[in-house]
C-alpha positions as MATLAB code, in Angstrom:
seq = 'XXXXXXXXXXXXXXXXXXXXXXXXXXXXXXXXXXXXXXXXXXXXXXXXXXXXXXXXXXXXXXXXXXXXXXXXXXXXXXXXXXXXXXXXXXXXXXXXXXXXXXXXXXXXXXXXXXXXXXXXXXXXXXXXXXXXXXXXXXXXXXXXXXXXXXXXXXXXXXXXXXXXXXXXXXXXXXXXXXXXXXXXXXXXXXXXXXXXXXXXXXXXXXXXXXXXXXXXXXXXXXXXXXXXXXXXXXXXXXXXXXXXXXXXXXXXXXXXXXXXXXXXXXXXXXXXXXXXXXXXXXXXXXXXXXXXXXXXXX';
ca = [
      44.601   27.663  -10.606;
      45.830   24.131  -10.393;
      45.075   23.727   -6.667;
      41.886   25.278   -6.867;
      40.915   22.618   -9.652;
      41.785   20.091   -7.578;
      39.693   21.318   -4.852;
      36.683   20.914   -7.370;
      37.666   17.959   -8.268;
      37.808   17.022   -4.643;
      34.461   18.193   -3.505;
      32.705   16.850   -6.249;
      34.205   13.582   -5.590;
      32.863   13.839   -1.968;
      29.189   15.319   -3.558;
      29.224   12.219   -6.125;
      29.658    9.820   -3.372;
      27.523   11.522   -0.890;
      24.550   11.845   -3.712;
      24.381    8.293   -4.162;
      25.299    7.554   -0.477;
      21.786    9.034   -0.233;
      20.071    7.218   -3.121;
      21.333    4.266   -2.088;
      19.535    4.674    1.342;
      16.186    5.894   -0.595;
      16.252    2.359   -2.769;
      16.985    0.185    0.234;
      14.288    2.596    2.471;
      11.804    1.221   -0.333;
      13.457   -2.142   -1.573;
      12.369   -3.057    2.274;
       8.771   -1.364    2.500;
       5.557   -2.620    1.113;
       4.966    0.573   -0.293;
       4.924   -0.491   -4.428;
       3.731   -3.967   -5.306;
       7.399   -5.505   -6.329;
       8.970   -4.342   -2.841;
       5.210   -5.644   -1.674;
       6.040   -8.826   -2.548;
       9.464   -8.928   -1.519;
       9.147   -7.654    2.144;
       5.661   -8.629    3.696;
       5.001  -11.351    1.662;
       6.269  -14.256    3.451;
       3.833  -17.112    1.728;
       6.259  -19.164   -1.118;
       3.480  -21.538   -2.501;
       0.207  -20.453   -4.185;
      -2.725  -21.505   -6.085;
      -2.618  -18.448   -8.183;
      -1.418  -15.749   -9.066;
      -3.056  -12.416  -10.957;
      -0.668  -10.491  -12.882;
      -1.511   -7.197  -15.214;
      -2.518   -4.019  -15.502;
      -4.850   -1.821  -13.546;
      -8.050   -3.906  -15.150;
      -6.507   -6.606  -12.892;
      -5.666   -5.069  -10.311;
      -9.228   -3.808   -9.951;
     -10.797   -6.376  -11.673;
     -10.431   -9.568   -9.353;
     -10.391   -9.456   -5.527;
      -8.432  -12.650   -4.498;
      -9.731  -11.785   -1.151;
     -13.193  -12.842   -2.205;
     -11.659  -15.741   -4.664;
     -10.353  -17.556   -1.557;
     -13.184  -16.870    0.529;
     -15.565  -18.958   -2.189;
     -13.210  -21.341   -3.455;
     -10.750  -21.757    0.150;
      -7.396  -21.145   -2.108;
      -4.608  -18.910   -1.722;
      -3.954  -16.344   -4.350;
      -2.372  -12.968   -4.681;
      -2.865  -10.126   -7.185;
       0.512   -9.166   -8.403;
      -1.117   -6.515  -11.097;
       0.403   -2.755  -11.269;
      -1.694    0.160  -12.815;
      -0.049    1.750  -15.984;
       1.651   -1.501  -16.973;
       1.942   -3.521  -19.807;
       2.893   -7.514  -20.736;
       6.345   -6.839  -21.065;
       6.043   -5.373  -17.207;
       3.740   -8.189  -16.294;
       6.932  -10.793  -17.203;
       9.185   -8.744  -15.446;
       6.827   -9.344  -12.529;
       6.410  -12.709  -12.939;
      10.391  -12.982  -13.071;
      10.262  -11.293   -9.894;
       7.842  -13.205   -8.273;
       9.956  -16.277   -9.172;
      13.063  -15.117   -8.080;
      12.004  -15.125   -4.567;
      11.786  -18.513   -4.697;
       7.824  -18.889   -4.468;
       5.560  -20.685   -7.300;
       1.774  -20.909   -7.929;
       0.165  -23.353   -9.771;
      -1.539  -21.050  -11.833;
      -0.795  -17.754  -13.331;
      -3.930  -15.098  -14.597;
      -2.393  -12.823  -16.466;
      -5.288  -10.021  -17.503;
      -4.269   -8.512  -20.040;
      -5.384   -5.253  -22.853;
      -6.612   -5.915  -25.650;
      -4.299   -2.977  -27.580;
      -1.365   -3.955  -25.555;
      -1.830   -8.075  -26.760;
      -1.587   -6.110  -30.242;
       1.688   -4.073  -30.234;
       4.713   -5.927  -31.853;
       7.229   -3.542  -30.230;
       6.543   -3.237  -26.783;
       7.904   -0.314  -24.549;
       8.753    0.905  -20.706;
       5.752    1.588  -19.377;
       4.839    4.291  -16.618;
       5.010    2.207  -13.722;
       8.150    0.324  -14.561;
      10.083    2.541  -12.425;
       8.973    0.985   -9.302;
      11.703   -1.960   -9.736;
      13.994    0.120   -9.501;
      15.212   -1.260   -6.052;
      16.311   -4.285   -7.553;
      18.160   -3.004  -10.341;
      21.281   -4.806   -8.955;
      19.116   -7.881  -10.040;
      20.112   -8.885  -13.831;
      16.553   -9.420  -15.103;
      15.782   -5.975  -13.812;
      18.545   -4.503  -15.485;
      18.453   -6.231  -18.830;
      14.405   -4.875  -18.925;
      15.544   -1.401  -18.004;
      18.590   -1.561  -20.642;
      16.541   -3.049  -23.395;
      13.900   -1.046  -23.283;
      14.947    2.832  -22.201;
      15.724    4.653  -25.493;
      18.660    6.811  -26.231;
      22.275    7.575  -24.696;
      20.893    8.211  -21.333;
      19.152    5.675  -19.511;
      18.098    6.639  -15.895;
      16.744    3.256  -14.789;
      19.636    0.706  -16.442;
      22.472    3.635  -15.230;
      21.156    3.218  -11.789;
      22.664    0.056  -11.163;
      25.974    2.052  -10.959;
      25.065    5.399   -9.742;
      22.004    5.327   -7.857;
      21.722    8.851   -7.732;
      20.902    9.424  -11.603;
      17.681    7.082  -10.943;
      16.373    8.620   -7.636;
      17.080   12.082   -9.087;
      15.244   11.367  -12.507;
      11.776    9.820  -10.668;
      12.118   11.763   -7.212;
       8.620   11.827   -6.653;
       7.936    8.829   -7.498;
      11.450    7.535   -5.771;
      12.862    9.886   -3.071;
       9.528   10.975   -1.014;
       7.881    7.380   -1.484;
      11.531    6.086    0.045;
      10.701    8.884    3.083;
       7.520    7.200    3.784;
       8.663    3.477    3.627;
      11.196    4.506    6.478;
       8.334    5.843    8.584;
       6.054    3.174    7.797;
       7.685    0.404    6.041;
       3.912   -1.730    6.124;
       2.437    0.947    4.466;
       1.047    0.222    0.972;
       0.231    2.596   -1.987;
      -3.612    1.915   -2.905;
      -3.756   -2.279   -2.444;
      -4.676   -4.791    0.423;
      -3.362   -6.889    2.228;
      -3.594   -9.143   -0.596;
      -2.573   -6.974   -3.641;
      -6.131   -5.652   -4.217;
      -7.849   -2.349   -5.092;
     -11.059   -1.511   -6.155;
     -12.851    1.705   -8.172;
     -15.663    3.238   -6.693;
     -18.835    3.530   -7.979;
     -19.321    6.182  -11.109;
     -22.033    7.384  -12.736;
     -20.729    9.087  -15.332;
     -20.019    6.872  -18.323;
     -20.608    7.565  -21.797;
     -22.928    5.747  -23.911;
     -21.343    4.060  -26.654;
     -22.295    1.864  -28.913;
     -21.944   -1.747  -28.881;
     -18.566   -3.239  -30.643;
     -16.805   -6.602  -31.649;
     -12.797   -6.604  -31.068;
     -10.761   -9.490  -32.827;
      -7.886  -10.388  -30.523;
      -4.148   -9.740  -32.432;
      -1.836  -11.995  -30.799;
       0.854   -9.667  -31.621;
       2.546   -9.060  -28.215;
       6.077  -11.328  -28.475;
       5.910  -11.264  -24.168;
       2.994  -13.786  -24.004;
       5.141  -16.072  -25.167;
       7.570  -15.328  -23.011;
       5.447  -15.158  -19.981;
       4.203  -18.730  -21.572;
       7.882  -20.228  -21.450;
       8.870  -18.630  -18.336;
       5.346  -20.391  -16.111;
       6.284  -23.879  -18.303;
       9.417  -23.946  -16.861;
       8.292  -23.631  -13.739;
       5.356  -25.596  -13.754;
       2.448  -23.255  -13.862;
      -0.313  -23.222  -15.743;
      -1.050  -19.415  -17.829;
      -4.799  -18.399  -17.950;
      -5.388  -15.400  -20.637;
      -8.026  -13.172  -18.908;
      -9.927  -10.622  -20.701;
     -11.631   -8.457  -18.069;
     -15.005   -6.783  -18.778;
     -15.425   -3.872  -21.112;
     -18.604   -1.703  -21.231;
     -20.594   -2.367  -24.393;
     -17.870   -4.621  -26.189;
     -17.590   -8.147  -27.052;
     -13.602   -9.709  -27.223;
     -13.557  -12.222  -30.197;
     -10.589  -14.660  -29.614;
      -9.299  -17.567  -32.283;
      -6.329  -18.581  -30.585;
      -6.453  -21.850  -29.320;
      -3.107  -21.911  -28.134;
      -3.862  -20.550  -24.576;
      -6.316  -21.424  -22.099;
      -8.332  -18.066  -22.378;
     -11.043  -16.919  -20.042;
     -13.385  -13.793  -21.788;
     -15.283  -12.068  -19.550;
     -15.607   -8.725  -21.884;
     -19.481   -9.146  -22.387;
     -20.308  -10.756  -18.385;
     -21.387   -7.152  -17.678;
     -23.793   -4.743  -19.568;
     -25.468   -2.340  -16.974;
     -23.070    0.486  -16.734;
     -23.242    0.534  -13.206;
     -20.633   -1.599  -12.389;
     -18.013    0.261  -14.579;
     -15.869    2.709  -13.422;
     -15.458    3.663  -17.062;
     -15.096    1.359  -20.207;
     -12.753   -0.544  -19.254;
     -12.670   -0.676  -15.403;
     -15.402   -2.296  -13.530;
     -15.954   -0.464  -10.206;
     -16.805   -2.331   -6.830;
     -20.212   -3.305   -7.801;
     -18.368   -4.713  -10.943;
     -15.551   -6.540   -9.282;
     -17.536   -8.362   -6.935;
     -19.353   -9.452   -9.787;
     -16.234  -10.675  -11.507;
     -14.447  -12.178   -8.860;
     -17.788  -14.307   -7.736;
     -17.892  -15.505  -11.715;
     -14.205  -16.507  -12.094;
     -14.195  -18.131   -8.590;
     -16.557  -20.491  -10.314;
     -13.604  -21.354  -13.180;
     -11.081  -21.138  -10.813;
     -12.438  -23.995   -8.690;
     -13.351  -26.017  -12.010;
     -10.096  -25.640  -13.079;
      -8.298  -26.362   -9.041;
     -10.571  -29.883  -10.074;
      -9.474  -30.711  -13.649;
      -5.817  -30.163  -12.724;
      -5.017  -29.850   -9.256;
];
């Protein structure tokens, strides 16, 4: 009985270390791909000094085509924004961004109006996708802080590997297949971060409404310290949202509202994503304050 618990003890020994042999491969497969935006910026990347840069959610992401900024304006920016994120996600990013060394002078971080009002902030669905750099400390700190309960997938990882990759395996282990195949292959974003909606005619009338911003959110602050102490200036943008008008008192940020720029419901995907009708829209209008701003402080 003895030896044969030994021999279990043995070959799971060789199975635990084989496991995360294996994960280790899938997070390094993916930490050097460009298929997810963080390993995006990390491996293709190779610009360290920008104009701007556009962090968020997906109402950034499809929202402003730096493509099209540049084009107007002749800068160099890069949209850093991740669907299914949050502000607490958008300061990891930013962390991220400035741990490769690289700065911009300005930082537009478009943010949600529900998600500026949450006092406790939580992981958010995307978060996952930093997982190959949970050796990194501000990586794992986010993960540990903010996964609830005993079991932690994300924050464990930085240990075993395997527990992570197991846990999100579609989202980890095929994606890791793919960025070992094709390492320059990118999941729905350009060359330059950027993805747009298409066109969609089937949005609900609603009727018209006023939102008062709550500065609630304790990670705008944050992401306000952490661009101070690297010299950037932080631009609050409120995207467009069909058939509302963003009311903002807070002088404290420079604050750019675009929420009522576009009433015909053709250029929204729904509410609160413009489509590519929309975005071109957009990005032509905030070239114009980008450039005015590139002039007032260079």
């Amino acid at each position: 009985m003895k030896r044969f618990l030994l021999k279990i003890a043995q070959y799971g020994c060789i199975a635990l270390l084989l496991f995360n042999a294996i994960a280790w491969c899938n997070l390094y497969f993916l930490r050097n791909s460009s298929f997810y935006k963080p390993q995006f910026l990390y491996h293709e990347v190779k610009e360290t000094n920008f104009d701007y840069i556009v962090i968020g959610s997906s109402i950034g992401l499809t929202g402003l085509n730096t493509i099209q900024m540049d084009s107007l304006v002749g800068t160099k920016g890069i949209n850093l924004c991740i669907d299914d994120t949050g502000i607490s996600s958008n300061y990891l990013m930013l962390q991220h961004f400035y741990n490769q060394k690289k700065q911009a002078k300005y930082c537009v971080l478009a943010m949600n109006h529900w998600d500026l009002a949450s006092k406790n902030p939580g992981l958010r669905t995307n978060d996952y996708r930093f997982l190959p750099f949970v050796s990194e400390d501000f990586v794992y700190d986010y993960y540990s802080k903010f996964e609830s309960g005993y079991f932690k997938p994300l924050a464990f990882s930085k240990y075993l590997p395997m527990i992570g990759v197991a846990y999100y395996n579609s989202e980890i282990f095929y994606p890791s297949l793919v960025a070992k195949m094709k390492p320059n292959k990118r999941n729905r974003f350009d060359e330059k971060g950027n993805y747009s909606y298409p066109a969609n005619e089937v949005l609900k009338e609603t009727p018209f409404k006023t939102i008062t911003l709550k500065w609630n959110n304790p990670y705008i602050d944050k992401i306000k310290e952490l661009c101070d102490a690297n010299n950037t200036k932080l631009i609050i943008y409120q995207a467009p949202i069909y058939k509302t008008k963003v009311v903002n008192s807070n002088t404290a940020f420079t604050f750019v509202n675009h929420s009522d720029l576009l009433s015909d419901k053709k250029y929204f995907y729904n509410a609160i994503h413009v489509n590519k009708f929309g975005r071109k829209k957009v990005s032509a209008e905030f070239a114009v304050i980008l450039q005015n701003l590139l002039k007032t402080n260079p």
